[in-house]
N, C-alpha and C positions, 0 to 999 in steps of 0.2 A: 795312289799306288798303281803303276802299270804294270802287266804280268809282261814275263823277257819272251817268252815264246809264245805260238799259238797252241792251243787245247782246249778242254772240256774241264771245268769245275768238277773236282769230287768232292769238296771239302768244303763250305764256308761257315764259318761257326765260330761257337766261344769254347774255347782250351785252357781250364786254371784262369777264367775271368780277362785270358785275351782273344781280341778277335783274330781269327786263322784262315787264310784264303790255300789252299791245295789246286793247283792243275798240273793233270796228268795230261807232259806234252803231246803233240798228234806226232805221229810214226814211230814214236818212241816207246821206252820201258822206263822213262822217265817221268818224276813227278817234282813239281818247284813247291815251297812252301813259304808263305808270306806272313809276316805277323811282328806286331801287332799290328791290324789292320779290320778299320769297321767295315764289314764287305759291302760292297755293291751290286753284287751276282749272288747267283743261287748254284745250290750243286745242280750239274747236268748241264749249265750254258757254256754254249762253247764261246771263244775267248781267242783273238787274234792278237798277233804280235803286239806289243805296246799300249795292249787296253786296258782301259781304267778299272782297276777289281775292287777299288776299296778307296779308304781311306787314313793315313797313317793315324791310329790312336799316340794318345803321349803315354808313356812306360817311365814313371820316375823312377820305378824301381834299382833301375841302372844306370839310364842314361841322363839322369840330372835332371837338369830343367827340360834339353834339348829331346825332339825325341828323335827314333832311330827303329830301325826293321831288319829283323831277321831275317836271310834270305836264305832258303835252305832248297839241296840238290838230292835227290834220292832214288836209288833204283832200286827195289825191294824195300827191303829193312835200312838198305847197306846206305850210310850219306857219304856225299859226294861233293866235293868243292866245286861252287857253286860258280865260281870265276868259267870254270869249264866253257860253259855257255857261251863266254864271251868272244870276239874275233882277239885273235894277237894283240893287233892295232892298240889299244886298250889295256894291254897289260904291261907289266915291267916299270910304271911309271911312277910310284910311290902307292903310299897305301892307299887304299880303294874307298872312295864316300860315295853316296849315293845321296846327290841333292834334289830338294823342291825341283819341281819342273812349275812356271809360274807361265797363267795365262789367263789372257784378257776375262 
């Protein structure tokens, strides 16, 4: 799992038995939240664009055999669609999956 922006870890841990990666992005009142994901950071490291946080755990709870990540957008309490993030380019296209990124 790569985090979409850069920032500082305040969160990596287990929530309800999943693993929970949180970065509060830099300049921002914003925070992302990833999960299920076995972390590979710690609270406190900071975290650039596209960097590797974790690892997707599988969640059969919902998503069957396949697994899948919650991606979540927040500014206070208040959640926020998390597409936000994204440039234009990228939207409008059909529904939105987030695939493996596969490498050597």
């Amino acid at each position: 799992m790569r985090t979409v922006s850069a920032g500082r870890v305040s969160f990596a841990g287990r929530v309800a038995g999943r693993g929970v990666v949180t970065v509060e992005l830099a300049g921002t009142d914003l925070r992302t939240t990833y999960e299920p994901v076995s972390p590979s950071v710690r609270k406190g490291d900071a975290v650039g664009a596209g960097e590797v946080i974790g690892v997707v755990e599988r969640a059969e709870a919902h998503c069957g055999t396949a697994s899948c990540v919650h991606w979540g957008l927040l500014r206070g309490e208040t959640y926020l669609n998390p597409l936000s993030l994204l440039p234009p380019w990228l939207l409008g296209r059909g529904p939105s999956r987030l695939l493996p990124v596969l490498t050597d």
